[in-house]
C-alpha positions as CSV (number, residue, x, y, z in Angstrom):
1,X,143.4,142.6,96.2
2,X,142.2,143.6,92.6
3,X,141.4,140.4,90.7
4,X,143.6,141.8,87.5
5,X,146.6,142.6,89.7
6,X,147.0,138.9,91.2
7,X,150.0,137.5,90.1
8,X,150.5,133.3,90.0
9,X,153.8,131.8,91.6
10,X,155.3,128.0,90.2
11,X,154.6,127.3,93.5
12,X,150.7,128.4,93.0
13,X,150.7,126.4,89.8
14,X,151.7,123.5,91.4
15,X,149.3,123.8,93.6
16,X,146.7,124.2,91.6
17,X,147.6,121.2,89.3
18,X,147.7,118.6,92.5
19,X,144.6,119.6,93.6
20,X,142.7,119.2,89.9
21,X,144.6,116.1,89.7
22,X,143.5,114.4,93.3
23,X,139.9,116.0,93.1
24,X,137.3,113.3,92.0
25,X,134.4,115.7,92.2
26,X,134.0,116.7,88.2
27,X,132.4,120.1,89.4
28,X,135.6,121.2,92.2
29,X,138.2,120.0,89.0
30,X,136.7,121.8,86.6
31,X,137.8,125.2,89.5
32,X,141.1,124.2,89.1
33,X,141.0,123.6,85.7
34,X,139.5,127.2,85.5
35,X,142.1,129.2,87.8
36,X,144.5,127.4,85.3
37,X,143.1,128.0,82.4
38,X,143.1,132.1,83.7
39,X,146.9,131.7,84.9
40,X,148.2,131.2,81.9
41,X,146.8,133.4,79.6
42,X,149.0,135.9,78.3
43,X,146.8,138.7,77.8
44,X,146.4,139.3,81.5
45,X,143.7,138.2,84.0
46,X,141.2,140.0,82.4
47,X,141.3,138.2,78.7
48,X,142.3,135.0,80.9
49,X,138.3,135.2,82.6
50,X,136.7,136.4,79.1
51,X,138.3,133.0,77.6
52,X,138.1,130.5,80.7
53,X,134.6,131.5,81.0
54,X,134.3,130.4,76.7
55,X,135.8,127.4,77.0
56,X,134.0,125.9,80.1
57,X,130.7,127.4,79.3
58,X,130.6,129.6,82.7
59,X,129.7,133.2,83.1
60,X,132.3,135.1,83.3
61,X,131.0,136.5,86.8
62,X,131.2,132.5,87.8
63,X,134.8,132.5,87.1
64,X,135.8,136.1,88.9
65,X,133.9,134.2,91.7
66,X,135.8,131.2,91.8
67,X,139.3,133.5,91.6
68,X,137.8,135.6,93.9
69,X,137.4,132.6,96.6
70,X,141.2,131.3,95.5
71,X,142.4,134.5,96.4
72,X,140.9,135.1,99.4
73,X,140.7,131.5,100.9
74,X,143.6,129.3,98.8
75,X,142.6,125.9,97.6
76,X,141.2,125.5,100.7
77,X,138.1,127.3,100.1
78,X,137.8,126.5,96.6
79,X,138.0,122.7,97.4
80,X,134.8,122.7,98.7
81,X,131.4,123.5,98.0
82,X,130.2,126.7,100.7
83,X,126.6,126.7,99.9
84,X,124.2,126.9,102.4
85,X,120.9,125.5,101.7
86,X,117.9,128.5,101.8
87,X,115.3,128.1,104.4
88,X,111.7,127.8,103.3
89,X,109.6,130.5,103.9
90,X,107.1,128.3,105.5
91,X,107.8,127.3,109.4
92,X,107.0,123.6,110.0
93,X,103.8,123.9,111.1
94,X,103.2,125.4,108.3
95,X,103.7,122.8,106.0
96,X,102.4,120.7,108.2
97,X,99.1,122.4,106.9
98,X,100.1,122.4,103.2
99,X,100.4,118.6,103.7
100,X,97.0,118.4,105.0
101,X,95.8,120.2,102.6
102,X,97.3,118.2,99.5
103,X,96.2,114.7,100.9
104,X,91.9,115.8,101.5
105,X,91.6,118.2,98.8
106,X,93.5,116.6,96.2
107,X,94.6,120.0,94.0
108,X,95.4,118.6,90.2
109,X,97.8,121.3,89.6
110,X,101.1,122.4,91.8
111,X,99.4,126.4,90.9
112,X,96.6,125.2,93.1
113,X,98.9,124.7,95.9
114,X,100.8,127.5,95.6
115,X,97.4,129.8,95.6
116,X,96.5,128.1,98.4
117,X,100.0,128.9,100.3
118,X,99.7,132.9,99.5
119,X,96.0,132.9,100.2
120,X,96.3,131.3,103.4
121,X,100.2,132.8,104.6
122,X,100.7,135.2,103.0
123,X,103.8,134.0,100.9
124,X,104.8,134.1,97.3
125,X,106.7,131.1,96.0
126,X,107.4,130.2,92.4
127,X,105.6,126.7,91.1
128,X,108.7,125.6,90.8
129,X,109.6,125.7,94.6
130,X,106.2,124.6,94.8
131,X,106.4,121.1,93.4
132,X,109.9,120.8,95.1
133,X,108.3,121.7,98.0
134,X,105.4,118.8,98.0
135,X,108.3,116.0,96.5
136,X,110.6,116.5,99.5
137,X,107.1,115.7,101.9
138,X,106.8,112.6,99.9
139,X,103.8,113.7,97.6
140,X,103.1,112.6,94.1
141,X,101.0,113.2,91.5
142,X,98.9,109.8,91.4
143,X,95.4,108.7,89.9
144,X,92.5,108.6,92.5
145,X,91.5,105.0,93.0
146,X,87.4,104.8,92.4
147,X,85.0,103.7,94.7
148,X,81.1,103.6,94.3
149,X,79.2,106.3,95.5
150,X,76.1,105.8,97.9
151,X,78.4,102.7,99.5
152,X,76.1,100.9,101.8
153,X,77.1,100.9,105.8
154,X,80.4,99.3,106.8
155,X,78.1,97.0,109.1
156,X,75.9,95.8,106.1
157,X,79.2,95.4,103.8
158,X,80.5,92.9,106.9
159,X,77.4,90.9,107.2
160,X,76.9,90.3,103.2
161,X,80.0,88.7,103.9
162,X,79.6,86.8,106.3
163,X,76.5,85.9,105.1
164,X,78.9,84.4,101.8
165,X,81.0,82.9,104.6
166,X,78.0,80.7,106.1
167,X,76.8,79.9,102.7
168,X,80.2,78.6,101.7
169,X,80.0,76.1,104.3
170,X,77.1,74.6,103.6
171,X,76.8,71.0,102.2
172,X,76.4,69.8,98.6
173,X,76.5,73.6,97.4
174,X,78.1,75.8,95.3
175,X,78.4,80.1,95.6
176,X,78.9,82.3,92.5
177,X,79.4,85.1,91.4
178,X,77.5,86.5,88.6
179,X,77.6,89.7,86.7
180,X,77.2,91.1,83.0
181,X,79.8,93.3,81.4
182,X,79.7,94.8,77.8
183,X,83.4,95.2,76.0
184,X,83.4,97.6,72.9
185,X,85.5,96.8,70.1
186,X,87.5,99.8,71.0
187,X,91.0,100.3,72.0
188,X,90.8,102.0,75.7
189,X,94.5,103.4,76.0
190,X,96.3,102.4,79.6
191,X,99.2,103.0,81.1
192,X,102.4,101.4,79.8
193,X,106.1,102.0,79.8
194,X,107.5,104.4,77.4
195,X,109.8,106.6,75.7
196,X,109.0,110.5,76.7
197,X,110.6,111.4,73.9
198,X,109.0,109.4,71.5
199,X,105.5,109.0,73.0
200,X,103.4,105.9,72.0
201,X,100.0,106.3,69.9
202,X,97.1,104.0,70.2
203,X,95.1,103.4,67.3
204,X,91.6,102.8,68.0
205,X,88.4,102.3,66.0
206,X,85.4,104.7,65.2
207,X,82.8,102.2,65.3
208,X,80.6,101.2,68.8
209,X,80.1,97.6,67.8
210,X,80.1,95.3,71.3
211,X,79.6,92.2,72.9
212,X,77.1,91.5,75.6
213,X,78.6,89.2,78.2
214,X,76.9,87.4,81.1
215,X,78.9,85.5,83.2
216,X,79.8,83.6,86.1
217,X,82.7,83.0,88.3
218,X,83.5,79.6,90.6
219,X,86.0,81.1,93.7
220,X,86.1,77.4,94.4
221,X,87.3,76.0,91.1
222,X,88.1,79.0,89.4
223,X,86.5,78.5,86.8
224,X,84.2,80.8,84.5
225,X,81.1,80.0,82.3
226,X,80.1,82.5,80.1
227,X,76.8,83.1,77.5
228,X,78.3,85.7,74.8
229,X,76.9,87.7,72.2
230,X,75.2,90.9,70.6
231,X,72.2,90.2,71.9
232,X,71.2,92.8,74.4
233,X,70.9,92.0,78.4
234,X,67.0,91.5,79.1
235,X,64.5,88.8,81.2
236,X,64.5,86.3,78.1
237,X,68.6,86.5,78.1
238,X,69.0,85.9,81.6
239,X,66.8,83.1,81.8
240,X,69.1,81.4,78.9
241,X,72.2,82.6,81.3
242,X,70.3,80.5,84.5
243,X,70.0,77.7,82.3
244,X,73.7,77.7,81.6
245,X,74.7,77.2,84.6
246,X,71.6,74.9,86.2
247,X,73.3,72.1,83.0
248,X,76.8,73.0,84.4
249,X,75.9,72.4,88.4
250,X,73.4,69.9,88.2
251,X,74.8,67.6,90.6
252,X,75.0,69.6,93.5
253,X,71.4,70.5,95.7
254,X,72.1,74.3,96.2
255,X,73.0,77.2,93.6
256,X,73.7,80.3,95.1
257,X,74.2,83.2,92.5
258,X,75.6,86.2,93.8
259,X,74.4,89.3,91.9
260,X,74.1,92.9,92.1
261,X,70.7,94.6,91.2
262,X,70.5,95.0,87.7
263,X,66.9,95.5,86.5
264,X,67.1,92.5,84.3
265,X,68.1,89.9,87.5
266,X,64.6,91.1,88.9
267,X,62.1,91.0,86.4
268,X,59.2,89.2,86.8
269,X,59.7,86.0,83.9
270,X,62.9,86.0,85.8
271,X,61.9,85.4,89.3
272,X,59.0,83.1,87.8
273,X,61.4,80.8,86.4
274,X,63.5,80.9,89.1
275,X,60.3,79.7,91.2
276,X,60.4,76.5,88.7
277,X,63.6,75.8,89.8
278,X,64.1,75.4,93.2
279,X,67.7,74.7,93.6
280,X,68.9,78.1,92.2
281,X,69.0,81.0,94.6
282,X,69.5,84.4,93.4
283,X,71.5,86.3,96.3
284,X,71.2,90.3,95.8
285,X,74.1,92.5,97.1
286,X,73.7,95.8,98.4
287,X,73.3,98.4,96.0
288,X,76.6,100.1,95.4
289,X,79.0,97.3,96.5
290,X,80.4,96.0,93.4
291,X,83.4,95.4,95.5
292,X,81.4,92.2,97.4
293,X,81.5,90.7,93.8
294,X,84.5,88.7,93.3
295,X,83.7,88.9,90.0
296,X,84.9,92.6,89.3
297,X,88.3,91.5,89.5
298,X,87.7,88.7,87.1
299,X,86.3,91.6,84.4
300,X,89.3,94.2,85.3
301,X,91.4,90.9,84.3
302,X,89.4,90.2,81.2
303,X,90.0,93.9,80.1
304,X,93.4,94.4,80.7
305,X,93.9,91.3,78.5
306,X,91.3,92.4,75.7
307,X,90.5,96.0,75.3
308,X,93.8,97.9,77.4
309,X,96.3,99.4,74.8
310,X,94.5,96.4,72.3
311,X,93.8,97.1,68.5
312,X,91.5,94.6,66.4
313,X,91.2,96.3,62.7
314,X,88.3,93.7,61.9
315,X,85.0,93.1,64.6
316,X,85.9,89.5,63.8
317,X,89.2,89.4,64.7
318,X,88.1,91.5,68.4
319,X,85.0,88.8,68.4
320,X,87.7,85.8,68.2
321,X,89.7,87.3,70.9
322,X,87.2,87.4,73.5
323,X,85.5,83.9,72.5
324,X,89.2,82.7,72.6
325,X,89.9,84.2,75.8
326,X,86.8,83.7,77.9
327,X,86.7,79.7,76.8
328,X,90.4,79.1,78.3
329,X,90.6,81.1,80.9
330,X,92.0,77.8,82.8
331,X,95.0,78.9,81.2
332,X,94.5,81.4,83.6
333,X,94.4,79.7,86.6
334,X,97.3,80.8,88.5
335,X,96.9,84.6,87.9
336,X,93.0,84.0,89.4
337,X,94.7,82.5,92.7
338,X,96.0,85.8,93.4
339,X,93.1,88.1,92.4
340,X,90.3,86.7,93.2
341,X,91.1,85.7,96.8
342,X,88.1,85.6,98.9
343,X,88.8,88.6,100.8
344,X,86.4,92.1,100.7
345,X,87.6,95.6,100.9
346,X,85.2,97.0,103.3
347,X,84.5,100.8,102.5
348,X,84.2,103.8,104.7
349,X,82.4,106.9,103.5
């Protein structure tokens, strides 16, 4: 039948209506809602198509297709939805590889993927289909998680531990952790919730002003001790960081400090003072395991709390912050019970 000789019935009509009436699908109405709209125009089918396809904001091929289907199949077949979904190009195994590919090579662009795919197949897809593609196999874009390079053996990590394990256990003794960290008074941007549409700005300063910070950290107490300032990390510093913390633990027999191998921790007016005083221990990681030193956490804490998404105008005011933060962080307490549990990543190269 030609589209502009169909002709609609009161029965037809009626029809229609019920079934745009009882339809809670918004997108099967609106095909009612269409035919009717084309039904009753009085300038013929033709005009009735031109104007439906106006009013709903359709093409007009849309709406032929939809009287098409009504004509052909009744209500019946314009009650539901016929589409059947396309099969992908690649055959299981196939993205099976794709897959693969993704998770060790880590492409940062869906184009990269999709080069890969016609390189290796032999098949053109648009990026589009692409990053479809790669959501529907559960893959993301996400940010790498860092580990150090050079990581010493998985059997060395184990025993360093253990070796904190034994020492932990022994008698009228205390373990810490020790390390030295430098903040800038700069704003480092992180991620945060947001509008898209109205992205957030970070203000930040041009200067490179910084504090030097050597501290400690207590996994038994949780407690931190700290020696702050702008003087730079050398032998004559560290020294006046030992003595810090041989006044804080002088009751105890044993001080084990657990550091990693920073060039100051081993020069020579360090180890001779250490020689002096017997009942601190310096205890060397291996090189490359900053993730045996609980205190990494305790500085990833300290930054998110100071320097992420953070904007001091004034030195002063970033200089206040930090003092204020690193001589209460017992208000801390509970947060430190979580992170700093005394449990070690091992890593694998």
């Amino acid at each position: 039948m030609n589209i502009s000789d169909c002709i609609f019935t009161e029965k037809n009509i009626k029809e229609l209506q019920n079934c745009r009436d009882s339809q809670k699908d918004l997108r099967l109405k609106i095909r009612f809602m269409a035919i009717l709209s084309v039904s009753s125009n009085s300038d013929g089918i033709e005009a009735g198509i031109e104007q439906t396809a106006e009013i709903f904001g359709k093409h007009t091929q849309t709406v032929k297709n939809w009287l098409s289907q009504y004509l052909t199949g009744g209500t019946e077949k314009l009650n539901t939805f016929n589409y059947k979904p396309k099969k992908s190009y690649l055959s299981r195994s196939q993205i099976n590889q794709v897959i693969i590919f993704v998770t060790y090579e880590n492409p940062a662009t869906v184009k990269e993927v999709n080069n890969y795919i016609n390189e290796k197949f032999s098949i053109s897809y648009s990026v589009e289909a692409v990053r479809i593609l790669l959501i529907k196999n559960g893959l993301r874009v996400i940010r790498p998680r860092t580990v150090p390079g050079n990581t010493p053996s998985p059997d060395e990590q184990k025993k360093t531990v253990e070796n904190y394990r034994q020492m932990r256990q022994l008698p009228d003794s205390v373990v810490l952790f020790g390390d030295a960290v430098h903040l800038i008074h700069q704003n480092f941007p992180g991620l945060c919730w947001g509008n898209p549409a109205f992205p957030p700005t970070a203000e930040t300063n041009s200067g490179r002003k910084r504090l030097n910070i050597l501290g400690v950290y207590d996994p038994a107490t949780y407690s931190f001790t700290h020696l702050t300032g702008e003087e730079n990390c050398n032998a004559e510093r560290v020294i006046e960081y030992l003595e810090l913390i041989y006044k804080k633990y002088c009751n105890v027999s044993n001080i084990y400090l657990i550091l990693d191998n920073a060039k100051y921790f081993h020069a020579k007016k360090v180890s001779d003072w250490v020689d002096e005083h017997k009942k601190i221990n310096l205890v060397f990681l291996p090189s490359y395991a900053p993730n045996l030193n609980l205190i990494e956490r305790f500085w990833r804490f300290a930054k998110e709390k100071l320097v992420k998404n953070k904007y001091y105008k004034e030195y002063k005011e970033f200089r206040a912050k930090v003092f204020q933060f690193l001589n209460h962080t017992d208000d801390y307490i509970d947060e430190f019970k979580t992170l700093t549990v005394e449990k070690f990543e091992i890593i694998y190269a």
